[in-house]
PDB file of N, CA, C and O in Angstrom:
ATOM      1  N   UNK A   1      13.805  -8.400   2.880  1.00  0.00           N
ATOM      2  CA  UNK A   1      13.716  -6.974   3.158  1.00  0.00           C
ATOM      3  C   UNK A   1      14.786  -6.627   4.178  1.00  0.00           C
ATOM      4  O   UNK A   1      14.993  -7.360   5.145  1.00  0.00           O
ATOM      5  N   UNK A   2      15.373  -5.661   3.992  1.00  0.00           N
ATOM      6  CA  UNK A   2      16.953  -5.541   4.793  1.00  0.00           C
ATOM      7  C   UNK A   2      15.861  -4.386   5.872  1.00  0.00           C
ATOM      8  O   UNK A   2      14.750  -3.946   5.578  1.00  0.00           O
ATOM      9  N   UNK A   3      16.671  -4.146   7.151  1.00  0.00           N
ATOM     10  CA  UNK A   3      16.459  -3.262   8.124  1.00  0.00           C
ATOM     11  C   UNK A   3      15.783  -2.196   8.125  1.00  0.00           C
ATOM     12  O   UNK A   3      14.694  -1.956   8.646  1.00  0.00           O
ATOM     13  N   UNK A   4      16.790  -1.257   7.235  1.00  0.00           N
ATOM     14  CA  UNK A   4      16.002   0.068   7.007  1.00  0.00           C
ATOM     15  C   UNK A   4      14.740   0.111   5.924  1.00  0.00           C
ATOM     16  O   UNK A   4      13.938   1.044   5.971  1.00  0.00           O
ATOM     17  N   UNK A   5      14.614  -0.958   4.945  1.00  0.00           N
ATOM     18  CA  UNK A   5      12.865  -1.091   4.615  1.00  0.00           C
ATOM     19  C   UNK A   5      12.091  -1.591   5.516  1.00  0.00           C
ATOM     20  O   UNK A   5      10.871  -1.498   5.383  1.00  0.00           O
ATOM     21  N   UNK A   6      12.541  -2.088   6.381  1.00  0.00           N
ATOM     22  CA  UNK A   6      11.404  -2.673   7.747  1.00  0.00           C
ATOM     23  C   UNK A   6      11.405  -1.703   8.064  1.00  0.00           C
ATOM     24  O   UNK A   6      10.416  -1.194   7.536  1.00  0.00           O
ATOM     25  N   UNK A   7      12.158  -0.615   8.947  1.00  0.00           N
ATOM     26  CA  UNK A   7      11.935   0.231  10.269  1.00  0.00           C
ATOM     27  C   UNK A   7      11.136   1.336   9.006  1.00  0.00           C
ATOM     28  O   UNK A   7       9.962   1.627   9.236  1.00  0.00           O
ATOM     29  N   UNK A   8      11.674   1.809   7.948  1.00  0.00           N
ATOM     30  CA  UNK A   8      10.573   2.899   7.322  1.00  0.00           C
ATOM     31  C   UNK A   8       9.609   2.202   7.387  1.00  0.00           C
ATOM     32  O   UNK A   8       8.893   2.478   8.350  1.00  0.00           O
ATOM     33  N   UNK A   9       9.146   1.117   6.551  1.00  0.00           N
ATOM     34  CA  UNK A   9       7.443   0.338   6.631  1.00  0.00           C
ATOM     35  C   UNK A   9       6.833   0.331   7.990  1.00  0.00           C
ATOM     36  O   UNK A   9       5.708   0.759   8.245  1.00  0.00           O
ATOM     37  N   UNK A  10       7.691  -0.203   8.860  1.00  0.00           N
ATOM     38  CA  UNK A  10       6.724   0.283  10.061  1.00  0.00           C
ATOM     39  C   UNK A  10       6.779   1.601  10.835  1.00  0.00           C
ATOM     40  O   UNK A  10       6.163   1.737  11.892  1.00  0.00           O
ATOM     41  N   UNK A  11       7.441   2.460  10.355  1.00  0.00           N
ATOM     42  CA  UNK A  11       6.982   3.927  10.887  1.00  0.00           C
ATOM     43  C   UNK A  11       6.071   4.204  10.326  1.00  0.00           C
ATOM     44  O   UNK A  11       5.165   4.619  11.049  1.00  0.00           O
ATOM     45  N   UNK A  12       5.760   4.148   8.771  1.00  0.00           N
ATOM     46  CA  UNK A  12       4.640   4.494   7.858  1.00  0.00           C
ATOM     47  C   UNK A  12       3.592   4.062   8.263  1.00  0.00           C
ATOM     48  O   UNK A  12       2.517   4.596   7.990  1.00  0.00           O
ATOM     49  N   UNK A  13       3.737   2.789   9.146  1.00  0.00           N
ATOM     50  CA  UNK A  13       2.204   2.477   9.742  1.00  0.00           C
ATOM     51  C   UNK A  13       1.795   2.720  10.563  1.00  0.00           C
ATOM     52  O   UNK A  13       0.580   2.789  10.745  1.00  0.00           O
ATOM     53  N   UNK A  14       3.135   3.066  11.826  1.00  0.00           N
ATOM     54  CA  UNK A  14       2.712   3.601  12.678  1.00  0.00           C
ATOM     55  C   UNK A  14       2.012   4.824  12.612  1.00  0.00           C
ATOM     56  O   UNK A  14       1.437   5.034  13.680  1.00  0.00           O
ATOM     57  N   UNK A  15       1.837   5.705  11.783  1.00  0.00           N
ATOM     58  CA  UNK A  15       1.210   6.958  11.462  1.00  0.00           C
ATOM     59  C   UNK A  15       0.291   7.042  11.189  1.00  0.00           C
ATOM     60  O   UNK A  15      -0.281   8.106  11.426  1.00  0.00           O
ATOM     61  N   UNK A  16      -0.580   5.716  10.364  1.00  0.00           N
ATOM     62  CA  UNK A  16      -1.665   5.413  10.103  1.00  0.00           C
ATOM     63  C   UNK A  16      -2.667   5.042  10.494  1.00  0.00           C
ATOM     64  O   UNK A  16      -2.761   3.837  10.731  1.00  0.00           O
ATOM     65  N   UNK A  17      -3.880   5.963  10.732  1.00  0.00           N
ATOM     66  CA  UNK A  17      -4.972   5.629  11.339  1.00  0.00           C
ATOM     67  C   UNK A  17      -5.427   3.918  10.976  1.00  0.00           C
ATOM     68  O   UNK A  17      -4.872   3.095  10.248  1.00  0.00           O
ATOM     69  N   UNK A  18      -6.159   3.859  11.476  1.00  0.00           N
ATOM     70  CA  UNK A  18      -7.189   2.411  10.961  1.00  0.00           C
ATOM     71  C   UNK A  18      -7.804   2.782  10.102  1.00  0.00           C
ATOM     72  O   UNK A  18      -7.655   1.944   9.212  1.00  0.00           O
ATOM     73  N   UNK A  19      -8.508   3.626   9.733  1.00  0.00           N
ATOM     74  CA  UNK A  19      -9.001   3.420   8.645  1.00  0.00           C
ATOM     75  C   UNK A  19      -8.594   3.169   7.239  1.00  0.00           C
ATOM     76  O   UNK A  19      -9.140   2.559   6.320  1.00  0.00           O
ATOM     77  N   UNK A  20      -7.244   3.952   7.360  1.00  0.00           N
ATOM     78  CA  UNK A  20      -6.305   3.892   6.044  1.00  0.00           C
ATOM     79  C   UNK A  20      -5.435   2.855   5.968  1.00  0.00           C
ATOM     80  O   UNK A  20      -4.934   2.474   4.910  1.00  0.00           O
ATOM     81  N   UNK A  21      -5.178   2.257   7.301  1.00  0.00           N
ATOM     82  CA  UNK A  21      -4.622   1.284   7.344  1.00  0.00           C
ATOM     83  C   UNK A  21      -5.281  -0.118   7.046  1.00  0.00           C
ATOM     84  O   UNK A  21      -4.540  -1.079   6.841  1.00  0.00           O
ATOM     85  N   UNK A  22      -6.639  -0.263   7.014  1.00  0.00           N
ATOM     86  CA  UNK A  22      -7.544  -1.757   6.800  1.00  0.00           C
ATOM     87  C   UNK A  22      -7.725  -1.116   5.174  1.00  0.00           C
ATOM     88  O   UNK A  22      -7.502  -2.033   4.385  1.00  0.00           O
ATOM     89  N   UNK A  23      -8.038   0.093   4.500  1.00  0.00           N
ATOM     90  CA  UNK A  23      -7.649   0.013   3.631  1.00  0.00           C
ATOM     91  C   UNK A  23      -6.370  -0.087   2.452  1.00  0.00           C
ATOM     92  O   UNK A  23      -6.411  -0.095   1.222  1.00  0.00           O
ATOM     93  N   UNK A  24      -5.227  -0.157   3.429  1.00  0.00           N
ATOM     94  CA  UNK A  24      -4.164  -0.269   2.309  1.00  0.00           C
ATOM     95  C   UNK A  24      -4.078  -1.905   2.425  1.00  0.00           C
ATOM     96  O   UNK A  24      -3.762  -2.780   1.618  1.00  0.00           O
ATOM     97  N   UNK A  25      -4.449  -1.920   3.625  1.00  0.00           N
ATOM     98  CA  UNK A  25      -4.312  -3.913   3.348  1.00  0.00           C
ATOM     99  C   UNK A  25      -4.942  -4.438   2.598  1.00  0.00           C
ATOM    100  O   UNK A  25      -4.560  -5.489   2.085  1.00  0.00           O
ATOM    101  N   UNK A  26      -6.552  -3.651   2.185  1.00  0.00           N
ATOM    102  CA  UNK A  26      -7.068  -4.350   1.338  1.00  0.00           C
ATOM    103  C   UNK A  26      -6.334  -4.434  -0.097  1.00  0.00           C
ATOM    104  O   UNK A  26      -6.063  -5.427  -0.771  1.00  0.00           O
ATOM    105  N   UNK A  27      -6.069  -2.861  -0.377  1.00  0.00           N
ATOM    106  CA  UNK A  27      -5.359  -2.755  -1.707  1.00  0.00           C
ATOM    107  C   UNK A  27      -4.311  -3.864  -1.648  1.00  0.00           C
ATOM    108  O   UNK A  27      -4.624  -4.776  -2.412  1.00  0.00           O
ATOM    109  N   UNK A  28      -3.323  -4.056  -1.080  1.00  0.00           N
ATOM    110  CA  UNK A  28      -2.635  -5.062  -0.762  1.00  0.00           C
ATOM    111  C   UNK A  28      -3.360  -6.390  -1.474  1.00  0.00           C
ATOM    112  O   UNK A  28      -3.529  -6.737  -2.643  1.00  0.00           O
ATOM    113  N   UNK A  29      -3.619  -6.819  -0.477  1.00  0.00           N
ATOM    114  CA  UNK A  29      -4.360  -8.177  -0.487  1.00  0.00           C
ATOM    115  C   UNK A  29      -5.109  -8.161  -2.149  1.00  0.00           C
ATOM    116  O   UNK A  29      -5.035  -9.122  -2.914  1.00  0.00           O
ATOM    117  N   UNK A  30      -5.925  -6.655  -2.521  1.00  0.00           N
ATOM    118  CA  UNK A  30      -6.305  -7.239  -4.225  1.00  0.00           C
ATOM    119  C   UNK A  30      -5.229  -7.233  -5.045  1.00  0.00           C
ATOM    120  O   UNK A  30      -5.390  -7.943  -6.037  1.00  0.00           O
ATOM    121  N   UNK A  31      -3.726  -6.433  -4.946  1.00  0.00           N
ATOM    122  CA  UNK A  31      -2.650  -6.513  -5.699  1.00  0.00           C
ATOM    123  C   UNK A  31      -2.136  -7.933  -5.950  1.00  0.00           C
ATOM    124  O   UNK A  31      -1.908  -8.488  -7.025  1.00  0.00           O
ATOM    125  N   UNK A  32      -1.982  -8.481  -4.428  1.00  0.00           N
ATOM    126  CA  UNK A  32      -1.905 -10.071  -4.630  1.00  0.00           C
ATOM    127  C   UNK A  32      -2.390 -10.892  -5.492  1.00  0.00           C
ATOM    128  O   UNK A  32      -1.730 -11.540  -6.305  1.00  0.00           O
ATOM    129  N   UNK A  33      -3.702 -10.903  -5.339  1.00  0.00           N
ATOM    130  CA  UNK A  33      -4.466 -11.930  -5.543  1.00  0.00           C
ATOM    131  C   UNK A  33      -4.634 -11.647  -7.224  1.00  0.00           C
ATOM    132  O   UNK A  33      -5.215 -12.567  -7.800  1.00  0.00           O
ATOM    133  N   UNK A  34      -4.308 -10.769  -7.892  1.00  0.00           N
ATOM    134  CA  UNK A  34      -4.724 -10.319  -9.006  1.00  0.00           C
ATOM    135  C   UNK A  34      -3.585 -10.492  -9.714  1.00  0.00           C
ATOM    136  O   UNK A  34      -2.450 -10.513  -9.237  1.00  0.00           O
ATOM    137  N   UNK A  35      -3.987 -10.660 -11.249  1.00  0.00           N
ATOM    138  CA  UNK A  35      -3.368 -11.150 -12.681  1.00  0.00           C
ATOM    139  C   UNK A  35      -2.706  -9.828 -12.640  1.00  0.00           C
ATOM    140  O   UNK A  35      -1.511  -9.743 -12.358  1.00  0.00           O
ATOM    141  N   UNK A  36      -3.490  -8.712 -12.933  1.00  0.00           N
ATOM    142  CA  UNK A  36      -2.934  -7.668 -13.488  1.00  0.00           C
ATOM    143  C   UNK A  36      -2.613  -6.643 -12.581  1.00  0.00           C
ATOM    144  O   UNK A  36      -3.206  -5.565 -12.569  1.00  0.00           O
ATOM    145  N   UNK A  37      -1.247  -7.084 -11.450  1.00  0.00           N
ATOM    146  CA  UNK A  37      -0.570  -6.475 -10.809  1.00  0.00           C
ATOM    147  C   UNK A  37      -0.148  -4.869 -10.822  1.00  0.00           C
ATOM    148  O   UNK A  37      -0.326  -4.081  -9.893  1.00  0.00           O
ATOM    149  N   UNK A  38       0.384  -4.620 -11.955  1.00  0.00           N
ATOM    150  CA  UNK A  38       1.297  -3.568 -12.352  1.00  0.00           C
ATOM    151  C   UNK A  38      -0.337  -2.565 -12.644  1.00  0.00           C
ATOM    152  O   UNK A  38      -0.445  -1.509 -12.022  1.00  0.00           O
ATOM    153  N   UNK A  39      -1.158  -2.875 -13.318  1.00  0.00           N
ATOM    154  CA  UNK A  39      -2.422  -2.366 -13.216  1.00  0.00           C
ATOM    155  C   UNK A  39      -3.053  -1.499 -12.445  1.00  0.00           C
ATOM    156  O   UNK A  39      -3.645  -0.454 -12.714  1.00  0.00           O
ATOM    157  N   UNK A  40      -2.825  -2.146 -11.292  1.00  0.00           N
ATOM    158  CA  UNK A  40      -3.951  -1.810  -9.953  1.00  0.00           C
ATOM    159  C   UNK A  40      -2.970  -0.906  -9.447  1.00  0.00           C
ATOM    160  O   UNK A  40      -3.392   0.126  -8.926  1.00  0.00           O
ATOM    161  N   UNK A  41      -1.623  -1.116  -9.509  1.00  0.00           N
ATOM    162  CA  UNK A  41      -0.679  -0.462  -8.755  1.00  0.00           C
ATOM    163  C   UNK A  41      -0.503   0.967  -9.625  1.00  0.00           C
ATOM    164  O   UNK A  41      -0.301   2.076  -9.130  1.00  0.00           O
ATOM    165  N   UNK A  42      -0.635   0.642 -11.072  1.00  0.00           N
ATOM    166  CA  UNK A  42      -0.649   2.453 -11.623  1.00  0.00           C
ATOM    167  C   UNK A  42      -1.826   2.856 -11.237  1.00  0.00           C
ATOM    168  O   UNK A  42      -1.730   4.004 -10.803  1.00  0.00           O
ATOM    169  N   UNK A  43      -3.092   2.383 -11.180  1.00  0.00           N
ATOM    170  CA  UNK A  43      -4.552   2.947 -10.906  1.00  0.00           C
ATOM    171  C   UNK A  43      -3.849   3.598  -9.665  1.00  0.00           C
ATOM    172  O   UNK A  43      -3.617   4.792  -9.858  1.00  0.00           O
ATOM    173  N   UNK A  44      -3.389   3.058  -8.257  1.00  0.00           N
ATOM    174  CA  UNK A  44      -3.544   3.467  -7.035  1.00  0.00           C
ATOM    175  C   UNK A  44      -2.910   4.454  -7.271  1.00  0.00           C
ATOM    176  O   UNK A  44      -3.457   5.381  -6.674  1.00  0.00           O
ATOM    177  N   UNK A  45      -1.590   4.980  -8.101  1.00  0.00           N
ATOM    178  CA  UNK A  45      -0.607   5.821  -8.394  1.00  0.00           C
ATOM    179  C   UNK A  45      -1.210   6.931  -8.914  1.00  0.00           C
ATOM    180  O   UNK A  45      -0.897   8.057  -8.530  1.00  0.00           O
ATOM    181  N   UNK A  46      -2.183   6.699  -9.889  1.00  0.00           N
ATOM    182  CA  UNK A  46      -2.552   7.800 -10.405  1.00  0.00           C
ATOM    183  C   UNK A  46      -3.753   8.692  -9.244  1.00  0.00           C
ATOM    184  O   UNK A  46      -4.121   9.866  -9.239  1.00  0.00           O
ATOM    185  N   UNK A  47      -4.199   7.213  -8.111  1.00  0.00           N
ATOM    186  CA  UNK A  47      -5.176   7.570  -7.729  1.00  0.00           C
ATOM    187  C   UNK A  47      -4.767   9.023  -6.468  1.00  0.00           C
ATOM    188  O   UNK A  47      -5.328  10.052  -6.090  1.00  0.00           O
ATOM    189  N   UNK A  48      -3.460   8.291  -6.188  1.00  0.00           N
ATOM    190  CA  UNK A  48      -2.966   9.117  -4.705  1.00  0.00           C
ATOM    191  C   UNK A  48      -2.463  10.475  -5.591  1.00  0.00           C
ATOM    192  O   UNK A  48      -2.345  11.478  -4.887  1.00  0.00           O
ATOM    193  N   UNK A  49      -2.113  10.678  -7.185  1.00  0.00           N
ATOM    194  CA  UNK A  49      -1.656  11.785  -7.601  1.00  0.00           C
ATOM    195  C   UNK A  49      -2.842  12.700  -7.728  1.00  0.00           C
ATOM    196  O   UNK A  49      -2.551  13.887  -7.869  1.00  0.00           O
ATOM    197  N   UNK A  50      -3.979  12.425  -7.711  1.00  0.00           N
ATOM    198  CA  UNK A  50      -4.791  13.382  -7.887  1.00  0.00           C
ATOM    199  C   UNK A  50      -5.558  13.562  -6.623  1.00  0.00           C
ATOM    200  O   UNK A  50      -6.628  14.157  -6.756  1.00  0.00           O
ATOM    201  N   UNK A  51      -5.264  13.209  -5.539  1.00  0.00           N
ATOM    202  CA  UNK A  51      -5.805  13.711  -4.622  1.00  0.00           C
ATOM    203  C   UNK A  51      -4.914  14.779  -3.268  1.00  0.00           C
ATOM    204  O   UNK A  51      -5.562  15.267  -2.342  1.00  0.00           O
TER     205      UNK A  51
END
């Protein structure tokens, strides 16, 4: 990850409460651990478009 994707990623977190923040880790952490990657990641996509 070159510089300027670090310093945006951690401004983005810096902005982030805890609560949203222990939940994106989780999403995280099930993207990992899971077969069907690209999956979970359109679910979350579609999920943040409708809200």
């Amino acid at each position: 990850m070159n510089n300027a994707n670090m310093n945006m990623l951690l401004n983005m977190l810096s902005k982030m409460d805890k609560k949203d923040l222990e939940k994106g880790i989780e999403q995280a952490n099930k993207i990992l651990k899971s077969n069907n990657k690209d999956d979970i990641i359109n679910q979350l996509k579609n999920n943040s478009n409708n809200q």
